[in-house]
C-alpha positions in Angstrom: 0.0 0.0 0.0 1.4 3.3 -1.1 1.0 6.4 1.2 -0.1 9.5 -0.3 0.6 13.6 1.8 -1.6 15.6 1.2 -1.2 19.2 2.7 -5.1 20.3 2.8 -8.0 19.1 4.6 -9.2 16.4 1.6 -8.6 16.1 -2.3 -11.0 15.0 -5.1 -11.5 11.7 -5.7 -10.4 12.2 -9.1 -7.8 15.1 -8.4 -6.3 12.3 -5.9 -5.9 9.1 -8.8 -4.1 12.2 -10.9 -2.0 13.1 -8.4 -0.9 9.5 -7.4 -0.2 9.0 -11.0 -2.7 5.9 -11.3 -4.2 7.7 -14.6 -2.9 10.0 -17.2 -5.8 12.4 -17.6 -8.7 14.0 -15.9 -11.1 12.8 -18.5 -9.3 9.1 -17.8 -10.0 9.7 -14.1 -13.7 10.2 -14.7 -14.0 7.2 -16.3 -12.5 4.7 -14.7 -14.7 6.3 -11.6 -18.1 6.3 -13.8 -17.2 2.7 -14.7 -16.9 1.9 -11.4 -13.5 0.3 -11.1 -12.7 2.3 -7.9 -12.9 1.8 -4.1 -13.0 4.1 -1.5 -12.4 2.6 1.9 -13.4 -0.5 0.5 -16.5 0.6 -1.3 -16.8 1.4 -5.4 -17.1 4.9 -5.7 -18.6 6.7 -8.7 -18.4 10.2 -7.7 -15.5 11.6 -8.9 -15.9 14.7 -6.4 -15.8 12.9 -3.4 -13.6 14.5 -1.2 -11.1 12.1 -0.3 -9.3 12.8 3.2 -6.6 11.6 5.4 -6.9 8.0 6.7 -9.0 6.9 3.7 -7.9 4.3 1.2 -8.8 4.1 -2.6 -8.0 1.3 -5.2 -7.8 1.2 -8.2 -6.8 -1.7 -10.8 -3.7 -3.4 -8.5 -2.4 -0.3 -6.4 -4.3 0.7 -3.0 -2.9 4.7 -1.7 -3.6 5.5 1.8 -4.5 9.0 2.2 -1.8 10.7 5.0 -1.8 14.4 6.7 1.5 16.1 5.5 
């Protein structure tokens, strides 16, 4: 499990699977969340606004981030 800072009090759901490199594009992010191929704290997600904060967990195809405080 990889561990992601983030510096503010959450990040977008999709912002987040940009950041973390995980896909290429925003549009790519809103996909892969309207297709429903991602898990937030263990549960698919297909709101690509949810605000994402620290001590949650998304994954995403083989890769799992944990959200940390900075």
């Amino acid at each position: 499990m990889e561990k992601i800072a983030i510096e503010t009090e959450y990040i977008k759901l999709d912002a987040l699977l940009k950041f973390a490199a995980l896909v290429g594009t925003g549009g790519e992010a809103k996909m892969v969340v309207a297709d429903g191929l991602v898990k937030v704290n263990g549960e698919v997600c297909t709101m690509r606004g949810k605000k994402i904060r620290p001590g949650d967990t998304v994954s995403f195809d083989r890769f799992t981030i944990e959200v940390v405080p900075a």
